[in-house]
C-alpha positions as YAML, in Angstrom:
chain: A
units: angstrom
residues:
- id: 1
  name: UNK
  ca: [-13.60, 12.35, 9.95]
- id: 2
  name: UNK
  ca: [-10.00, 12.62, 8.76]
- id: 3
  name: UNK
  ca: [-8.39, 11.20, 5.96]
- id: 4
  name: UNK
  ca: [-6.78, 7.88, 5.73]
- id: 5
  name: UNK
  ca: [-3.22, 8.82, 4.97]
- id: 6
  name: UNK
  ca: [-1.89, 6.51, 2.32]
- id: 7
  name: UNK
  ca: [2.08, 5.56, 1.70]
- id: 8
  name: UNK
  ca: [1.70, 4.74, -2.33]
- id: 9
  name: UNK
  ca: [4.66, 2.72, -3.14]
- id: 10
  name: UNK
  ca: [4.38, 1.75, -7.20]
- id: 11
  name: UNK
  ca: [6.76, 2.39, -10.26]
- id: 12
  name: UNK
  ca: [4.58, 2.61, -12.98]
- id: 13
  name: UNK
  ca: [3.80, 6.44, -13.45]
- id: 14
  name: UNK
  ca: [0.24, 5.06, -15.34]
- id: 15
  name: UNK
  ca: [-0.81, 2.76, -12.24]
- id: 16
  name: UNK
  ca: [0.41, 5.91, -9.85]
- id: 17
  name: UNK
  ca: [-2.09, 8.74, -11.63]
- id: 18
  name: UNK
  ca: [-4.96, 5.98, -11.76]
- id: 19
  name: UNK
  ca: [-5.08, 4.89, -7.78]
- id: 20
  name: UNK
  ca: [-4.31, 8.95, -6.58]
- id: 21
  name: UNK
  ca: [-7.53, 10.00, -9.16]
- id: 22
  name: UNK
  ca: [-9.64, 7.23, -7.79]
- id: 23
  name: UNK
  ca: [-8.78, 7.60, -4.03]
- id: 24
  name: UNK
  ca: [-8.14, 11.30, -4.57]
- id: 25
  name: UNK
  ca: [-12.18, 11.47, -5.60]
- id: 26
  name: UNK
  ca: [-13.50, 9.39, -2.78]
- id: 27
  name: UNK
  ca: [-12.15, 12.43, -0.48]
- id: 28
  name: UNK
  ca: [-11.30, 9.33, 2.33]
- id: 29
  name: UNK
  ca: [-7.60, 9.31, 1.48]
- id: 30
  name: UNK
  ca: [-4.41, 11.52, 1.69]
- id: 31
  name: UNK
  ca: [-1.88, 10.33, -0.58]
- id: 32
  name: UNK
  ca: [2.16, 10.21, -0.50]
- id: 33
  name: UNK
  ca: [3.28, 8.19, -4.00]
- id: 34
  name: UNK
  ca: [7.03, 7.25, -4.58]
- id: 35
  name: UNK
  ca: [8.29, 5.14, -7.62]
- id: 36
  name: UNK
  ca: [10.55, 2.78, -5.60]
- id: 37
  name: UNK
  ca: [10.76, 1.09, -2.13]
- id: 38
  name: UNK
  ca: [14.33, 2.86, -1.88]
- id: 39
  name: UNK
  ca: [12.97, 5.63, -1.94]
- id: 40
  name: UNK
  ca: [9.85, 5.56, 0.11]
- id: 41
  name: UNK
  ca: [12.60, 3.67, 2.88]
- id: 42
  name: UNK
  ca: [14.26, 6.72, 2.72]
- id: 43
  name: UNK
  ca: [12.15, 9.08, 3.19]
- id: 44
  name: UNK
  ca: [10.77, 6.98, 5.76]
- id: 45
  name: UNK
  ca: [14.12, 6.75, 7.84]
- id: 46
  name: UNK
  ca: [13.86, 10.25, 8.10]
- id: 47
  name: UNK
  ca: [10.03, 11.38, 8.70]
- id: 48
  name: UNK
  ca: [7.86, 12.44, 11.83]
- id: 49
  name: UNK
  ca: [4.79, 11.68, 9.07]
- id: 50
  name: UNK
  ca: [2.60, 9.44, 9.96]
- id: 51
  name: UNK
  ca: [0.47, 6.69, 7.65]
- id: 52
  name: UNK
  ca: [-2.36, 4.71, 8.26]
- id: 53
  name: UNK
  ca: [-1.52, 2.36, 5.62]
- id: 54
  name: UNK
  ca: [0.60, 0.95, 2.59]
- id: 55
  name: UNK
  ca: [-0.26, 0.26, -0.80]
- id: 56
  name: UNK
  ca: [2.14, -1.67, -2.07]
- id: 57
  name: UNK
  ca: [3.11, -3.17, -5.61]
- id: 58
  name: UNK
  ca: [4.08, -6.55, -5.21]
- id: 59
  name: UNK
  ca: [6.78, -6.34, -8.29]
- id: 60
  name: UNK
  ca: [9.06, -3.38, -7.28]
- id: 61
  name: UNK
  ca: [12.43, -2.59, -9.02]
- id: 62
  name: UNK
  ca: [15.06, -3.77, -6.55]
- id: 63
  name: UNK
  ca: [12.95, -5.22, -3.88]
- id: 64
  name: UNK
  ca: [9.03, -7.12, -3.94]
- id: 65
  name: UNK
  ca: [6.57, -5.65, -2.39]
- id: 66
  name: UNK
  ca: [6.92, -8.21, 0.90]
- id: 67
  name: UNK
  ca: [10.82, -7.54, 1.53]
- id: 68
  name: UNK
  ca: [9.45, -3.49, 0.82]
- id: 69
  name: UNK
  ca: [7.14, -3.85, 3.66]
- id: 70
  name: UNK
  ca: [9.39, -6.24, 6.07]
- id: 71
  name: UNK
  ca: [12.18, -3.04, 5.68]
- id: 72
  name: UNK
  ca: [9.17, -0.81, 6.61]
- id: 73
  name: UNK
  ca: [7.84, -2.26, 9.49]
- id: 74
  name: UNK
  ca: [11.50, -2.55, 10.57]
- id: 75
  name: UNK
  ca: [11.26, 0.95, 11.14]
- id: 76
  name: UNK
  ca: [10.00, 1.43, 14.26]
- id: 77
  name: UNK
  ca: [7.66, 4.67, 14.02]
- id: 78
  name: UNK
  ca: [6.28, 2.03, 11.31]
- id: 79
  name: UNK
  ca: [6.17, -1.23, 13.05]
- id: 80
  name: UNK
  ca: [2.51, -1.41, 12.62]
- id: 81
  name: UNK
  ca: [1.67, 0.07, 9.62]
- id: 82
  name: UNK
  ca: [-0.77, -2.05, 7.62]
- id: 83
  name: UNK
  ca: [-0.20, -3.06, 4.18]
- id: 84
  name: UNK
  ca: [-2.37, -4.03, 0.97]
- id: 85
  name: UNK
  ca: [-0.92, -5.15, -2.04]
- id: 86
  name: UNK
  ca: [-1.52, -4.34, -5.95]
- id: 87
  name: UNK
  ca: [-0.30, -7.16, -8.17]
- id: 88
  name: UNK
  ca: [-1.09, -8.18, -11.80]
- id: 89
  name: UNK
  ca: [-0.47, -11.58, -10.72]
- id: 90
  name: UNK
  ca: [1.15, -13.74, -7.44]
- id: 91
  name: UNK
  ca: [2.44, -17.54, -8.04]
- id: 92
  name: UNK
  ca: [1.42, -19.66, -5.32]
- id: 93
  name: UNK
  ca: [4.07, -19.66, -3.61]
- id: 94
  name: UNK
  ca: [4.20, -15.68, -3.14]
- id: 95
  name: UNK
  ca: [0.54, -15.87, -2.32]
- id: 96
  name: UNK
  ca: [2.13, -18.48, 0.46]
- id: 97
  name: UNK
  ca: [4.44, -15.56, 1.73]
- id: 98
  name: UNK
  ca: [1.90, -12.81, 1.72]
- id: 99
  name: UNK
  ca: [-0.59, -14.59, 3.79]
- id: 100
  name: UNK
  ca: [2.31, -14.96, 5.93]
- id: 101
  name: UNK
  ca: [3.68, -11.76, 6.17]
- id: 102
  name: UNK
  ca: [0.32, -10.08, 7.98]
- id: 103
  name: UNK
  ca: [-0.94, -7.84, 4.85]
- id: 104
  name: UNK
  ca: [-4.37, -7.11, 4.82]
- id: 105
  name: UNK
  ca: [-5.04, -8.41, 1.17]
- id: 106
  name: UNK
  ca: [-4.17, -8.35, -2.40]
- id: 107
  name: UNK
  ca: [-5.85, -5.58, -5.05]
- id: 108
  name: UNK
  ca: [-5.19, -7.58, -8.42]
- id: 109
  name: UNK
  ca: [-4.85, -5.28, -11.58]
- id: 110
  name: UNK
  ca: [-6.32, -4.48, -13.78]
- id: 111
  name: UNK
  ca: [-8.75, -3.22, -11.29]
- id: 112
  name: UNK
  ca: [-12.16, -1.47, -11.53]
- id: 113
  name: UNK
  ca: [-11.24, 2.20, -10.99]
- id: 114
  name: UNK
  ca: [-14.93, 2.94, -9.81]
- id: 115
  name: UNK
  ca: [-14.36, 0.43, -7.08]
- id: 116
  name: UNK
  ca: [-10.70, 0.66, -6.12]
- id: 117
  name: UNK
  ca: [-11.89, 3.16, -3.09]
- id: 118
  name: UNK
  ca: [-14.75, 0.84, -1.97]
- id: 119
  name: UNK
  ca: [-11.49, -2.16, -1.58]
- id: 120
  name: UNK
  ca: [-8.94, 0.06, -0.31]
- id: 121
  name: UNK
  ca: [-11.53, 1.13, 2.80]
- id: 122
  name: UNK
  ca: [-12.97, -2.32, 2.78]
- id: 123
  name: UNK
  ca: [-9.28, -4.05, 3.31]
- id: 124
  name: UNK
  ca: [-8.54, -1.24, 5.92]
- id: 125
  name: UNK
  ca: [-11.96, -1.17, 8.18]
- id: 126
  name: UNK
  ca: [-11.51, -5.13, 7.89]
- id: 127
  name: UNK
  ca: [-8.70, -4.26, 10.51]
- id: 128
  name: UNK
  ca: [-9.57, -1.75, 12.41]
- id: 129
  name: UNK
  ca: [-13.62, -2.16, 13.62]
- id: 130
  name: UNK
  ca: [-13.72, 1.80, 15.19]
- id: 131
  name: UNK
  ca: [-13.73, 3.37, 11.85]
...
């Protein structure tokens, strides 16, 4: 089976290192990390790469995680890329717009490194039943 290809988009350099070691051990997931949704929109403008899915975090300098992932599905080559995302903590009201926006579900932090593979693959086979 090949790897899930992840599009990491999260600005704390801490958070970053801790969800590559824990996916990066599960062997299930490829990983692309960038510190801001600029950036990963950039480099997405301009990329034949493909993803199977984007973890998000819901607080980005700039831009939330939902407007992030609204400018990346506006993409087309990324129309349908799937998104999950990592918050310490959504108001009701943000929980309102994420339900609404289509993302697959919300990772709080802190999270249980042992167990962040187990929810990222959960969240993702949720989706998708021929994996």
């Amino acid at each position: 089976m090949s790897a899930i290809k992840i599009l990491l988009v999260e600005d704390e350099k801490d958070i970053q290192f801790i969800i590559e070691l824990s996916l990066g051990r599960s062997g299930e997931f490829e990983i692309t990390t960038f510190d801001s949704g600029f950036d990963a929109l950039d480099f997405l403008s301009d990329t034949q790469a493909g993803f199977d899915l984007a973890l998000v975090n819901f607080r980005l300098p700039g831009m939330h995680g939902l407007e992030f992932i609204a400018r990346m599905q506006a993409i087309p080559a990324f129309a349908n890329l799937r998104a999950i995302i990592v918050s310490a903590a959504l108001l009701d009201r943000e929980m309102t717009a994420y339900r609404n926006s289509g993302v697959l579900g919300v990772i709080s932090k802190p999270f249980e490194v042992a167990h962040l593979a187990q929810q990222v693959l959960a969240l993702y086979r949720s989706e998708d039943g021929c994996r």
